[in-house]
Each structure stands twice: as structure tokens, then as C-alpha cells.
C-alpha positions, 0 to 999 in steps of 0.5 A, spaced: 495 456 525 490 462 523 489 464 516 491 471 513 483 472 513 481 470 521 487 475 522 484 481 519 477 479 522 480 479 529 485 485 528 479 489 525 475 487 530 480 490 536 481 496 532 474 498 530 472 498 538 479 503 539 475 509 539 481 513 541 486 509 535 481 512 530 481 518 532 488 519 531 488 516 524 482 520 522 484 527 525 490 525 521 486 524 514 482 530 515 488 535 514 491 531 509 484 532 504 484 538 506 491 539 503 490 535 497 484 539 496 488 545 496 493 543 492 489 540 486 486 546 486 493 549 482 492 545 477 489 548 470 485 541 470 486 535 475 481 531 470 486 533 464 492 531 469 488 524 472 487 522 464 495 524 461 498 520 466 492 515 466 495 514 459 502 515 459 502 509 464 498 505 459 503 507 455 508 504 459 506 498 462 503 496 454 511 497 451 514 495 458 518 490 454 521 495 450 521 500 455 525 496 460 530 493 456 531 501 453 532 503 461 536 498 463 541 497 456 542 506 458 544 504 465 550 498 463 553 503 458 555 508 464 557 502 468 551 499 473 550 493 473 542 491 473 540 485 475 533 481 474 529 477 479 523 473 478 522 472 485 523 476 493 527 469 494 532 470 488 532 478 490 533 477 497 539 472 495 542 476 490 542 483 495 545 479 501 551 476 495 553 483 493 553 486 502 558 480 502 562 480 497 562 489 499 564 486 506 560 490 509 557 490 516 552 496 517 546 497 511 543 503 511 537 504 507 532 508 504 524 508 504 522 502 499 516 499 498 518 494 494 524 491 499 518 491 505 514 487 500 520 481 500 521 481 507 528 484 506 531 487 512 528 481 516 533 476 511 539 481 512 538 481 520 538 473 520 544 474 517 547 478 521 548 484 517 546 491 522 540 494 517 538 502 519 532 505 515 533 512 514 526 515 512 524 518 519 517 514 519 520 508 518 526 509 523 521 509 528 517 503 526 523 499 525 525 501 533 518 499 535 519 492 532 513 493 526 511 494 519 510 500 516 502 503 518 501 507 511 505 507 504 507 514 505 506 515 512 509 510 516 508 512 523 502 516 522 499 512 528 503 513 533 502 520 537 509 524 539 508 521 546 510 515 544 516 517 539 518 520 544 518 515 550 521 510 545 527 514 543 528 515 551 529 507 551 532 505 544 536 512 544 537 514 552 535 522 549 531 526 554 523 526 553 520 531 549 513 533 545 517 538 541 517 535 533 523 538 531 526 536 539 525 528 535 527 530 529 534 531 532 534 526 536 533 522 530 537 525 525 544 524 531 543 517 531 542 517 523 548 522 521 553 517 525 549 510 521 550 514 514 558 516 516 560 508 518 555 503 514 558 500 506 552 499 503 546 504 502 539 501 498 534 505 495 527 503 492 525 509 487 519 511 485 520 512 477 525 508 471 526 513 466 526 509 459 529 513 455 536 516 459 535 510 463 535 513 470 532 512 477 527 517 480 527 518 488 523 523 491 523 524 498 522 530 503 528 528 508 533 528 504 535 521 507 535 517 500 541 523 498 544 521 503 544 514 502 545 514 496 551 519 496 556 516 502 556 509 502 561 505 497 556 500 495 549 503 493 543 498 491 536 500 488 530 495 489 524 496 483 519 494 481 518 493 473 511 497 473 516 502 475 518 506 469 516 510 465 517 512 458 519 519 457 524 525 462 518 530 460 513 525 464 516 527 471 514 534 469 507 531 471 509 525 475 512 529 480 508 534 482 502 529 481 506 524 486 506 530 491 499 533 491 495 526 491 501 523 496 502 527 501 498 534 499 504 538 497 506 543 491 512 538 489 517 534 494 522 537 498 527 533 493 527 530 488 534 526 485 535 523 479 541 517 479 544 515 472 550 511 474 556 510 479 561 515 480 564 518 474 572 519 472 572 527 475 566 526 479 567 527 487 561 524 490 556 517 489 557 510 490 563 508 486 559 502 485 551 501 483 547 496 482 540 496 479 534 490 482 529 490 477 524 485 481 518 481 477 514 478 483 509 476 479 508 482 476 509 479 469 502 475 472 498 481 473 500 484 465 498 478 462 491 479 465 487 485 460 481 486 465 486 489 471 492 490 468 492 497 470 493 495 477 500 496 476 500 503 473 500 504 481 505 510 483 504 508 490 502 515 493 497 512 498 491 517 495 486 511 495 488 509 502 486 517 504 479 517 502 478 510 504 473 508 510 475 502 511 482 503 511 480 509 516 476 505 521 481 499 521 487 501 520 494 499 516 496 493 519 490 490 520 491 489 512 498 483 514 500 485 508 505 490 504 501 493 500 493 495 505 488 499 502 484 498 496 490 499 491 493 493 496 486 489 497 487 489 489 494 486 487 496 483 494 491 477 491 495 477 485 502 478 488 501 473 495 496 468 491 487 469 491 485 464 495 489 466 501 488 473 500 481 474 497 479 477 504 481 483 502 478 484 497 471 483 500 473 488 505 470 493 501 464 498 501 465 499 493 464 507 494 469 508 489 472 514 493 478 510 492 478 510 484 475 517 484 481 519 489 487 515 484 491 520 481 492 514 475 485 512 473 485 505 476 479 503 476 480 500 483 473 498 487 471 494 479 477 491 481 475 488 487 468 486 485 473 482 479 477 479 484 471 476 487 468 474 482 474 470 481 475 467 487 469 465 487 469 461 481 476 458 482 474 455 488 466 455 489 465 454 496 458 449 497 456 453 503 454 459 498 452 456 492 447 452 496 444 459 499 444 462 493 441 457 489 435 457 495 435 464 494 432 464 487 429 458 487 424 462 492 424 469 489 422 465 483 416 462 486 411 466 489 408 462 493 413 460 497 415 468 498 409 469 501 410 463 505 416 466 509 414 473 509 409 471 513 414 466 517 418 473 517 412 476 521 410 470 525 418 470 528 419 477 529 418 478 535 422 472 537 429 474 534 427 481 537 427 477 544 433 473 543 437 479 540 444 480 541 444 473 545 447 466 543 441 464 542 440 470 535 440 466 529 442 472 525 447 474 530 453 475 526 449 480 523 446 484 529 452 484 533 455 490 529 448 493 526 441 493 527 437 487 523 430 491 519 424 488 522 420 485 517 414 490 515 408 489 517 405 490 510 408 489 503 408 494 498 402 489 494 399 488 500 398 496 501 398 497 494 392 492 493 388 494 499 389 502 496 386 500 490 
């Protein structure tokens, strides 16, 4: 079986060369900016902003004890039950036992990152429960058979020909270029799934600590829904989700909004605090609150990148990103793509097997300078090199390098291979893009700088 990291090679490889499939994400990418720009612009000072909300996620993550116990105890006294897992597999285990014991067939579930991250619809389906993802993007990746492409954006690579061809063969609707024409057509298929299904989950994109309340923010309107019309709701979080105020989300929401998608404030914004109420006419008569660790504990225990989890998960990092735009979401294999993802995916699935992504990076920084938060992501990456290196050195670069400085501190021999590097020159030049290229991994992709024929001491030398 191939490793995670000759995977990534080979996808980012086809999809680099895909001129075509490039184009569409950049073009798409393009607008966004255009909009966030446009959008940061109505705040009095996004600086200011990107440093408060950097703080009150410091805030929270640094008392998260605290903090979760104070959101969950304000939960329980309306009547949820909140569950803690340290793992994807006791979540998974968990979730299936509440459908059964729900006696539900069909699932109907809102956009949640954290349930793509532990495999959750897979688990449900062998199971043979029927799971319908609500979120119009993620319908669409979930009838094409495959993971979400973007955190925010989920179908962001697929043109409106090809939603429209796939509706005409998964739903038998007509063909289509009209966006609203495809909308419909989704939303006639989800209306009869919201009406018949048991059990609506929910991810959420805040936990309020001090009235212990679930924040989701979407722009469909789907989650309402899923919410509101089943008997059973599940929410599924992570513990970095919370934060410690209600006045937080006065700057959250509308900094959610801007760095996610380029808008003023989401279309709707709901706020769940329990399962129906004496006197009330909606909601599920029963919710239950999954509170998911997955290692999460592991990365607060760490002091140099703690702050990963101060993520809201807006995909502002991916947008500015070059090598997201040039290799795609699922080149990444992973829940989380992007330097946010190419930071936590190591803590979250294990160094040594992801390490890759870490080292597919061109450390811009355009990803810590685009992070509504302050996460110092590409410092985070260079870390987690560091890291895996030291782990688990590999003989081959220790070698290398240690032969590298032990010529760059002698004199002589530097001079010894400068002069081989000229006496060669023409000879890789000849072999150049063949089998035959000692430097071929280097020129398949760019071109090798030939060696100068004239130092800089030899021409300052001859100048004096």
C-alpha cells in the first residue's frame, strides 16, 4: 500500500499539470479576495479585530477546563445530555447507540467538520442507516462519492455542468445551467429527507461558556432545519470550540463571515440551548451535545503550537494560499487541506505519516498574515519539521548535510567543486531532462542555475 506522502506526490502531480482544473479554483479564489478585501474594509480596524479575537481564543483555550465544564453543566440543567469522547472510534460508537436506540432509519445532517474528520457517515452507512448531507456543497460531493474539496466551499471544483449532469443521474432532473435551476432541484430532494428522517446532526462552529449554548452559522438554512424537525438531534464538536463570552460572537460572527466567505454576517445564525421546552412548539424533543478530544488535549499540552486550536475554521488560510490553489483540496487526503490542515493534521493523525504536508509549503506567510485569529501558521510548520526531523532522523539527510558543512567550512575543497561544477557544466546540460540527469528531480519541474563562470571573489580579486 502506498504512504499518505507518495499519494500527495502523485495527486499533486496530475493536478498541477490539469491546467483547466487550476484555473477553476483560481478564478474562484480571485473573487473571494476580492470580496474579503472589500469586506475588512468595513471594519473600523481589522488589525485591532485579528488581535481581540486572537486574544479571547488564547482566553479560552488557556481556561478550556474551566470553560467546558461551565458550557456543558449550563446544558444538562435545560435537559441535554452531554457526552465526552476521547477518540473518533468512541464518538462513532457512541452516535450509532443513540440512532438505534432512537429507532431511526434515515439521518439527516448538516454541514460538520468534525464528523468528516472521524469518518462518521461511512461508519453510519455500514451500518446501514441512510445519512443525507443537508449543506447544498456537500449534497453534491456526497452523491459524487467523495470528501469534501474545501472546509467552507465543498464543491468549489465542480463546474454547474457537472452538478448539472449529476443531478440528471442520481435525481433524474432535467439538464440545467441555471444556478437557481440546481438549487431547486436539490432543495426538492432535501424537503422530503427533512420531513421523513429521525435524527438530524449538527456540527457547530462556537460553544458559548457562559449560557452554554451551541452557535451554528450557515447561509441555507439547512441546519435550522435539521435541527428543528427531527425527534433526535445530535451536535458533534470539537473542545477548541468554545468560547467564553455571548459578547464574543458580536465579533466572531461578523469575522467568520468576512474571512470565510467575504460577507457582511452569514445568512443565519442560530443559537441552540437545549431540547424543546414545556410551551414550546418546535425543536427536537431530545438533544444530545458530543464533546470530541481526538488528540486535541495533545496539541494544548503543547506551549509552542497551542494556538492551532484557536482555529475557527473559516478557510481564510487556504484562499491566499499558492500551493492549495495550485494542488488542490483532496490532494491533501485529509479532513483538514491547507496550511491550517498541513499544521494539526500531524498532531491529529500522527508526525511521522503526515510530516509531508508540513513540508509542502513555500513559508509565504500569506496564510498567518490572511488568519482572522493570529495563528502563526507557516512558524508552525517550519516546528513541525523541526520536529519530525528530530523524531525520527533519516541517515540519508543527516549524511548530506554534515557533508555539507564539512565543505563549506573548508576552503579548499569549496573550490575543488566549484571548479568540478564548471568542468561538468556542459555535460548535465546535455543530459538535461533525460534518465541520465543526475539532478533530474530538480529539473523535471524548474530550471537548474548553471554554475557561474566567475565567483564573486574571483571577479572582486581581478577588479582590485
Amino acid at each position: 500500500m502506498s504512504t499518505a506522502a507518495a499519494r500527495f506526490l502523485d495527486a499533486a502531480g496530475s493536478i498541477t499539470r490539469n491546467l483547466r482544473h487550476r484555473g477553476l479554483i483560481q478564478t474562484a479564489l480571485r473573487k473571494y479576495e476580492s470580496a474579503r478585501d472589500r469586506r475588512k474594509a468595513a471594519f473600523h480596524d481589522w488589525e485591532s479585530a485579528r488581535q481581540a479575537a486572537a486574544e479571547t481564543k488564547w482566553e479560552a483555550i488557556n481556561h478550556l477546563d474551566e470553560h467546558l465544564v461551565s458550557f456543558a453543566d449550563k446544558l444538562e440543567s435545560r435537559g441535554t445530555k452531554v457526552h465526552w469522547c476521547g477518540n473518533g472510534i468512541e464518538a462513532r460508537d457512541l452516535i450509532r447507540d443513540i440512532i438505534r436506540d432512537a429507532g431511526a432509519k434515515c439521518v439527516v445532517k448538516s454541514k460538520a467538520m468534525t464528523a468528516e474528520e472521524i469518518h462518521l457517515n461511512e461508519a453510519l452507512e455500514k451500518d446501514g442507516f441512510e445519512v443525507v448531507e443537508s449543506d447544498l456543497g456537500e449534497f453534491i460531493v456526497q452523491l459524487r462519492k467523495e470528501p469534501p474539496y474545501h472546509i467552507v466551499f465543498p464543491a468549489m471544483h465542480l463546474t454547474r455542468d457537472e452538478i448539472s449532469d449529476l443531478f440528471e443521474k442520481e435525481l433524474g432532473s432535467a439538464p440545467t445551467r441555471e444556478p437557481e435551476e440546481l438549487t431547486m432541484i436539490a432543495r426538492r430532494a432535501l424537503r422530503r429527507k427533512y420531513v421523513t428522517a429521525d435524527v438530524g446532526i449538527t456540527g457547530a462552529n462556537f460553544a458559548i461558556a457562559e449560557t452554554g449554548m451551541v452557535s451554528i452559522t450557515e447561509n441555507e438554512g439547512n441546519a435550522r432545519l435539521t435541527a428543528a424537525l427531527p425527534r433526535t438531534m445530535i451536535t458533534l464538536l470539537g473542545i477548541e470550540k468554545v468560547l467564553p463570552r455571548m459578547e464574543d460572537l458580536a465579533l466572531f460572527l461578523p469575522m467568520l463571515a468576512t474571512a470565510g466567505a467575504g460577507q457582511a454576517i452569514t445568512g443565519y445564525n442560530t443559537l441552540y440551548s437545549g431540547p424543546r421546552q414545556p410551551g414550546e412548539s418546535d425543536g427536537p424533543t431530545e438533544w444530545h451535545v458530543v464533546l470530541l478530544d481526538n488528540r486535541r488535549t495533545e496539541l494544548l499540552a503543547d506551549p509552542e503550537q497551542r494556538d492551532a486550536l484557536h482555529c475557527i475554521r473559516c478557510g481564510a488560510c487556504l484562499n491566499v494560499c499558492p500551493i492549495f490553489k495550485n494542488v488542490g483540496g483532496h490532494t491533501y487526503g485529509t479532513t483538514y487541506s491547507g496550511p491550517v490542515g498541513s499544521v494539526i493534521t500531524p498532531h491529529l493523525r500522527g508526525l511521522q505519516d503526515w510530516k509531508h504536508l508540513s513540508g509542502s509549503s513555500s513559508l509565504c506567510g500569506a496564510c498567518t498574515e490572511a488568519c482572522p485569529v493570529r495563528i502563526d501558521l507557516h512558524h508552525h510548520l517550519l516546528q513541525n519539521r523541526r520536529n519530525a526531523a528530530s523524531e525520527k532522523p533519516s541517515t540519508l539527510e543527516r549524511l548530506t548535510w554534515r557533508l555539507h558543512a564539512f565543505l563549506m567550512n573548508s576552503p579548499s575543497l569549496y573550490h575543488l567543486a566549484k571548479e568540478c561544477g564548471r568542468v561538468f557544466e556542459p555535460l548535465r546540460k546535455a543530459t538535461e531532462g533525460t534518465v541520465l540527469d543526475p539532478v533530474r528531480s530538480w529539473t523535471t519541474t524548474r530550471t537548474l542555475p548553471p554554475v557561474a563562470p566567475v565567483s564573486f571573489k574571483e571577479w572582486w580579486r581581478e577588479r582590485r
